[in-house]
Structures are given as structure tokens and as C-alpha cells.
TIRO-2110 file (N, C-alpha, C; in Angstrom, 1 decimal):
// TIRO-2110
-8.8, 27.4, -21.2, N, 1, A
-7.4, 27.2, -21.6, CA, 1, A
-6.6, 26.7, -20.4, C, 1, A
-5.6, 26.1, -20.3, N, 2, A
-4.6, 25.4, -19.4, CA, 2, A
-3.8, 26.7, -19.2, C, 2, A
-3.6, 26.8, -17.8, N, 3, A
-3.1, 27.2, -17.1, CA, 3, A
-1.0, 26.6, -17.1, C, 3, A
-0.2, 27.7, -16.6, N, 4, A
1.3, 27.1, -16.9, CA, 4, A
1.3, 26.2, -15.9, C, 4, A
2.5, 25.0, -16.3, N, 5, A
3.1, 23.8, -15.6, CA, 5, A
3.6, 23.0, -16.4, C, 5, A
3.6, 22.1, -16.3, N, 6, A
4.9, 21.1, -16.6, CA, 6, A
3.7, 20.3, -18.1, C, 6, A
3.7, 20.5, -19.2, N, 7, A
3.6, 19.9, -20.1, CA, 7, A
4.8, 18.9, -21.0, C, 7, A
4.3, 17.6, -21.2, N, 8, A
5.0, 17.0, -21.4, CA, 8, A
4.3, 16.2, -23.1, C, 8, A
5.2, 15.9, -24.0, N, 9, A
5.5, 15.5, -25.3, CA, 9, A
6.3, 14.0, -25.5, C, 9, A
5.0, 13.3, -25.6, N, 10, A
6.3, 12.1, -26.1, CA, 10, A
5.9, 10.9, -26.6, C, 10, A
6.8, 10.5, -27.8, N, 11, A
6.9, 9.6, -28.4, CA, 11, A
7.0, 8.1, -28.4, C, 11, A
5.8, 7.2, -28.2, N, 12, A
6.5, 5.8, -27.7, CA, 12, A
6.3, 4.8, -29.3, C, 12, A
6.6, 3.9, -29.2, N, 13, A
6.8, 3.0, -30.2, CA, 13, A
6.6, 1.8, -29.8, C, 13, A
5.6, 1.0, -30.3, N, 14, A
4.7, 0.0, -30.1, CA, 14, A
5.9, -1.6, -30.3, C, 14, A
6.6, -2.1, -29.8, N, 15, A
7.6, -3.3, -30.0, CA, 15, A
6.5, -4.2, -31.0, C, 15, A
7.8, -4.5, -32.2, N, 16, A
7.1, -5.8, -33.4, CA, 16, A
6.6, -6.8, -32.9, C, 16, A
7.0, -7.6, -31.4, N, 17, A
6.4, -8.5, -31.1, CA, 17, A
5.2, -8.2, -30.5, C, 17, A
4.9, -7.2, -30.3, N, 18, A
3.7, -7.3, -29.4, CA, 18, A
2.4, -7.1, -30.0, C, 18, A
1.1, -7.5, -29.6, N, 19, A
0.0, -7.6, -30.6, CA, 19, A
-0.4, -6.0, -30.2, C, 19, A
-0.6, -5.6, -31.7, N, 20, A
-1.6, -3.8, -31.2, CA, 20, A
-2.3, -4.1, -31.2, C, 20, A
-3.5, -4.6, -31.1, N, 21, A
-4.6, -4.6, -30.2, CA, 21, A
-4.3, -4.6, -28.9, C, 21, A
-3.2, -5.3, -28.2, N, 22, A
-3.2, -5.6, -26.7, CA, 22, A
-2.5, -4.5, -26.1, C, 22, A
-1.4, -3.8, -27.3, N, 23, A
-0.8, -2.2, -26.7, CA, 23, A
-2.2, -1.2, -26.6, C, 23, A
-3.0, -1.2, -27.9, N, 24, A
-3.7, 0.0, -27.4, CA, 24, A
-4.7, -0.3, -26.2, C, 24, A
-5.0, -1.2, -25.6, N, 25, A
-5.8, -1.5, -24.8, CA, 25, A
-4.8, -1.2, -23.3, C, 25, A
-3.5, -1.8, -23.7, N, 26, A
-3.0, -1.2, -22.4, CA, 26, A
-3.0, 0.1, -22.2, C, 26, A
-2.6, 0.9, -23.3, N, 27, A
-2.7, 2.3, -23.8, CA, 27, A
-3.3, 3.2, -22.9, C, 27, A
-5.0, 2.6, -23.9, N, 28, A
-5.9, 3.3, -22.8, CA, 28, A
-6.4, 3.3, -21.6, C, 28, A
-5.8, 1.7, -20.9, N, 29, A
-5.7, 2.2, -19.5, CA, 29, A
-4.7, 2.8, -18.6, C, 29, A
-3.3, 2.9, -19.3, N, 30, A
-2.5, 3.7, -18.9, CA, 30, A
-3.1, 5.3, -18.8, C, 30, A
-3.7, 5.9, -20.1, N, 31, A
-4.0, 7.0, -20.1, CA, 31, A
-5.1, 7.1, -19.1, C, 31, A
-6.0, 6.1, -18.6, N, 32, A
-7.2, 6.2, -17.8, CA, 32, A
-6.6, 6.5, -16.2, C, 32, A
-5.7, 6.1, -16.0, N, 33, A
-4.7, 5.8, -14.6, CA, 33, A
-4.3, 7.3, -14.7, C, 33, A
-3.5, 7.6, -15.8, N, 34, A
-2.8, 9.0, -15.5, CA, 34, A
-3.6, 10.0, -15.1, C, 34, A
-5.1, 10.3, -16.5, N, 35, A
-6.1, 11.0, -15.8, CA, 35, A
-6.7, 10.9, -14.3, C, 35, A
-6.4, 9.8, -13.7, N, 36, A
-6.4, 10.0, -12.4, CA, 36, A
-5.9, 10.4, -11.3, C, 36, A
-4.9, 10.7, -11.5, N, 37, A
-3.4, 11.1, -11.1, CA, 37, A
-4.0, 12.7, -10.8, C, 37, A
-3.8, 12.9, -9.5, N, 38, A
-3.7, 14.2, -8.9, CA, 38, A
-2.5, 14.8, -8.9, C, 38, A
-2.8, 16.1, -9.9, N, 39, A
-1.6, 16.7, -10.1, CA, 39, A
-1.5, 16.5, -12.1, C, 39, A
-2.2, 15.7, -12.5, N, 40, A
-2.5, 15.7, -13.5, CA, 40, A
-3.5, 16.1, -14.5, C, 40, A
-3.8, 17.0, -15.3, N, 41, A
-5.0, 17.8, -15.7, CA, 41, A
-5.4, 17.3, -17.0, C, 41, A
-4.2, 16.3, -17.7, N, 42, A
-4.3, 16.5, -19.2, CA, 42, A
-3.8, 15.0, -19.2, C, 42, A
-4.2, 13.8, -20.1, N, 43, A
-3.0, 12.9, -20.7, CA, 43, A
-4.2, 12.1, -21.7, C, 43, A
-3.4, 12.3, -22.7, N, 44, A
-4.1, 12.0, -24.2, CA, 44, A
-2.8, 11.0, -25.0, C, 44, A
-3.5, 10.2, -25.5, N, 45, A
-2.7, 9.5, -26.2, CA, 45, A
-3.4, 9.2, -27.9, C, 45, A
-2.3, 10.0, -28.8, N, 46, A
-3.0, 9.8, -30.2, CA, 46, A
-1.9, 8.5, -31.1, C, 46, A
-2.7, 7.7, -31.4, N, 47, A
-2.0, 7.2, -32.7, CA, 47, A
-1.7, 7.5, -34.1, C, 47, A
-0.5, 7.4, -34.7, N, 48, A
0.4, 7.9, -35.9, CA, 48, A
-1.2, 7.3, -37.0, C, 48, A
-1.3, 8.1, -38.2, N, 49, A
-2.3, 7.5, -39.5, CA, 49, A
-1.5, 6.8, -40.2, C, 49, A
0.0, 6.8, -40.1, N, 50, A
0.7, 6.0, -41.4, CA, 50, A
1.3, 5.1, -40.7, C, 50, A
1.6, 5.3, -39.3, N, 51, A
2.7, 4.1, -38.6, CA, 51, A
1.8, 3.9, -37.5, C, 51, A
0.8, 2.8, -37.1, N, 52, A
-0.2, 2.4, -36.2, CA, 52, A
0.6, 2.4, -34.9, C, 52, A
1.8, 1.4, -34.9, N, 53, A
3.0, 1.5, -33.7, CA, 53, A
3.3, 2.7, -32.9, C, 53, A
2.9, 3.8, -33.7, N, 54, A
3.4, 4.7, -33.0, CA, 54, A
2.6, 5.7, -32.2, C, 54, A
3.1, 6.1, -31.0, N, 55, A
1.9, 6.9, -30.1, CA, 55, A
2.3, 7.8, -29.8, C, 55, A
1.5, 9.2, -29.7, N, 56, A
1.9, 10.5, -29.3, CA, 56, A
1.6, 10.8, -27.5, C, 56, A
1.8, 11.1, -26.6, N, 57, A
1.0, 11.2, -25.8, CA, 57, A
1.4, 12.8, -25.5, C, 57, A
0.3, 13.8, -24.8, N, 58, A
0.3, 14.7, -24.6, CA, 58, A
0.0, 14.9, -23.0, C, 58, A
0.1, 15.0, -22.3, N, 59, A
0.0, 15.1, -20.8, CA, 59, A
0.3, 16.3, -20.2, C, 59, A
-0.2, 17.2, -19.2, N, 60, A
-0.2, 18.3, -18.3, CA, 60, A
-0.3, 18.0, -17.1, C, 60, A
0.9, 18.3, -16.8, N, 61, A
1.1, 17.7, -14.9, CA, 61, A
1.1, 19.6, -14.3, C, 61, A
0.6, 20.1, -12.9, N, 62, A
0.7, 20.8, -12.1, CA, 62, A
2.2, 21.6, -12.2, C, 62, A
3.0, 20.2, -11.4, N, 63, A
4.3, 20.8, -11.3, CA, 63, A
5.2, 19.4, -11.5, C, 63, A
6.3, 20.1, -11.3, N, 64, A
7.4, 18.7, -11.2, CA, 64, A
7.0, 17.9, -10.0, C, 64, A
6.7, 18.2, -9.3, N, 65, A
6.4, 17.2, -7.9, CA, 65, A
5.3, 16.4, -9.0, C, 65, A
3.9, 16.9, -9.0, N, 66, A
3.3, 16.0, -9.9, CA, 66, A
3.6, 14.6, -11.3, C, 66, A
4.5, 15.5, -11.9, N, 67, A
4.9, 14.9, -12.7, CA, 67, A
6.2, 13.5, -11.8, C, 67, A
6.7, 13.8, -11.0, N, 68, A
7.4, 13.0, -10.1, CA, 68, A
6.9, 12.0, -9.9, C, 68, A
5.7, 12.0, -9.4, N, 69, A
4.9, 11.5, -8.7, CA, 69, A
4.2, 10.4, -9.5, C, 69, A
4.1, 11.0, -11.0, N, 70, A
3.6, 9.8, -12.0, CA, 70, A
4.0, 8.4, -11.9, C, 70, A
5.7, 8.8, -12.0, N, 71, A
5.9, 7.7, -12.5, CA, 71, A
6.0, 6.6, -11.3, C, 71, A
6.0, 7.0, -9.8, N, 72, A
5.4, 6.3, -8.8, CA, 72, A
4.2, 5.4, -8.9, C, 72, A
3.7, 6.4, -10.0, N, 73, A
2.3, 5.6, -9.2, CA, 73, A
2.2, 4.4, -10.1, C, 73, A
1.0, 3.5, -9.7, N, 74, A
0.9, 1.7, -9.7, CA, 74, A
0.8, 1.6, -11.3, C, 74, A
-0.1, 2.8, -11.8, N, 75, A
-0.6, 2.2, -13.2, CA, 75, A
0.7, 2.5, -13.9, C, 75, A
1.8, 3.1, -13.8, N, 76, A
2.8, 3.8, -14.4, CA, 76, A
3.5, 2.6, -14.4, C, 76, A
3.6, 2.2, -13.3, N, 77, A
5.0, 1.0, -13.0, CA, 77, A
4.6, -0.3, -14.1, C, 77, A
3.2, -0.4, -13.8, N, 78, A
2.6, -1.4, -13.8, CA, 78, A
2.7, -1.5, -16.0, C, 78, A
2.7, -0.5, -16.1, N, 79, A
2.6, -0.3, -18.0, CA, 79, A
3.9, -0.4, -18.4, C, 79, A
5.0, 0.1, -17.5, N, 80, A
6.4, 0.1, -18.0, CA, 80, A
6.4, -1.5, -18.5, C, 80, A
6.2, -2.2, -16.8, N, 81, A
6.7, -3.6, -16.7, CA, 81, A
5.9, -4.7, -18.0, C, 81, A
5.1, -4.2, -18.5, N, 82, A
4.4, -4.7, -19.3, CA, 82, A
5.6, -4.9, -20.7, C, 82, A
6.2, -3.9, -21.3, N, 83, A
7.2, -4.1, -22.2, CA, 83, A
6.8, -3.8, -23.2, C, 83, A
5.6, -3.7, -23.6, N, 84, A
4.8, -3.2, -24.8, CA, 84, A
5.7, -1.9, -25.4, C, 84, A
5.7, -1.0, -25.0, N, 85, A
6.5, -0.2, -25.7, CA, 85, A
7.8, 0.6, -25.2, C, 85, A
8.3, 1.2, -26.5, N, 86, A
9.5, 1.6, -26.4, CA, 86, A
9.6, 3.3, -26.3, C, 86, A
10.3, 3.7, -25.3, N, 87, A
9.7, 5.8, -25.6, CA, 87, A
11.1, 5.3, -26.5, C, 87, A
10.6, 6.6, -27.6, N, 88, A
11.4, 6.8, -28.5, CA, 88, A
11.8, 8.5, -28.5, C, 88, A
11.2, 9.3, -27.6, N, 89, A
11.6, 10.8, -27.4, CA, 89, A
10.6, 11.3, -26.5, C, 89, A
11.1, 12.3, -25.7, N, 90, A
10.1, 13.1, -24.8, CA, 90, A
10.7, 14.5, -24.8, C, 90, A
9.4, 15.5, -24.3, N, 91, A
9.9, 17.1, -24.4, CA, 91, A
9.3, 17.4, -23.3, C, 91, A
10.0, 18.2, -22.3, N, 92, A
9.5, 18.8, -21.4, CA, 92, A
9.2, 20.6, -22.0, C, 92, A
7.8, 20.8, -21.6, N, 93, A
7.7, 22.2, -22.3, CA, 93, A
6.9, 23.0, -21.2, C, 93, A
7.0, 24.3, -21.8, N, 94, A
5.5, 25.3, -21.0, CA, 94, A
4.7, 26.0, -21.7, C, 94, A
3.5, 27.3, -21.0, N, 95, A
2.9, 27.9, -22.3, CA, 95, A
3.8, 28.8, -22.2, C, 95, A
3.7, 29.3, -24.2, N, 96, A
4.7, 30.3, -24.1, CA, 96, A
3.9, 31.6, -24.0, C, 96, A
4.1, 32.7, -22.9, N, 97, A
4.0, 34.0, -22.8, CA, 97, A
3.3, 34.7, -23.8, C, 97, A
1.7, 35.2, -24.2, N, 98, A
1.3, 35.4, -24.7, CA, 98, A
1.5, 37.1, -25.0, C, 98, A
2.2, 37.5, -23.8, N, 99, A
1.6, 39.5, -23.8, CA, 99, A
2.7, 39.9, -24.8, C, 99, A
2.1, 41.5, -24.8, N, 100, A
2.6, 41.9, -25.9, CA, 100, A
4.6, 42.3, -25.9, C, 100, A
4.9, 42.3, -24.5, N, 101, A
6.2, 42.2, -24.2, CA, 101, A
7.2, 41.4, -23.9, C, 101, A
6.7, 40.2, -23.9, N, 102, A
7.2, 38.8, -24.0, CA, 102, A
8.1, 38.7, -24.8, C, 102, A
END
């Protein structure tokens, strides 16, 4: 099981101009980049069954430095600048406190 840190939730949305085939392929090299990302343990990206456009991604960064540090890095910049998609919502979360006095 994952250990507490900076889990992150978010929503992007695939722009009408752009071909989905050529978002999800960016997709999954963005998600390939992020998994590389020291400081990062987790980054999964699921697509919607009823709305193909739409992408979940699930990611687990360390800490906020880590997560900082993402959007630094080359493959981050480099997927923004692409234009392919639009974030449509994000959630910063943690795990919640499992004991019995929580």
C-alpha cells in the first residue's frame, strides 16, 4: 500500500481539434516521463468509457518539493506546449487516517 504524500486527482479534456489517437499517444508518454520523475511513485492515466476525450490521471508525488518539481521537468513542459489538452479540474489529497481514533 502507498505510503502518505501528496496525491493528486485530475481531470484533462482532450481539445475537438486534436486527433485522439495522437493525444493518447502523447498521453502515454507523458505518463512514461512522470513515472520517471524522482519523487514520483504513482502516475496512471485512465480514459472516460462514454466520453473518449476525457482522461483521469492519478499520480503520487513524495512531497510538494516533488510534485514542484514535475512540472519543471522537460516531459511536463514539453506535453503542456503540445496543446492537446485542457485540465478541466484537479484535487490535491492524502491517505485518510486509518486507526481507530482518527
Amino acid at each position: 500500500m502507498f505510503e502518505q504524500g501528496l496525491f493528486i486527482t485530475a481531470e484533462l479534456r482532450v481539445r475537438d481539434e486534436v486527433s485522439l489517437d495522437e493525444a493518447k499517444a502523447a498521453v502515454a508518454q507523458f505518463c512514461q516521463g512522470m513515472n520517471s520523475e524522482q519523487g514520483c511513485s504513482m502516475a496512471v492515466a485512465m480514459q472516460d468509457n462514454s466520453d473518449l476525450r476525457r482522461f483521469i490521471f492519478w499520480e503520487r508525488y513524495d512531497d510538494q518539493a516533488a510534485f514542484d518539481a514535475h512540472f519543471n521537468a522537460k516531459h511536463t513542459q514539453d506535453f503542456i506546449a503540445l496543446g492537446y489538452t485542457q485540465l478541466e479540474q484537479a484535487f490535491e489529497t492524502h491517505l485518510m487516517e486509518m486507526g481507530a481514533n482518527q
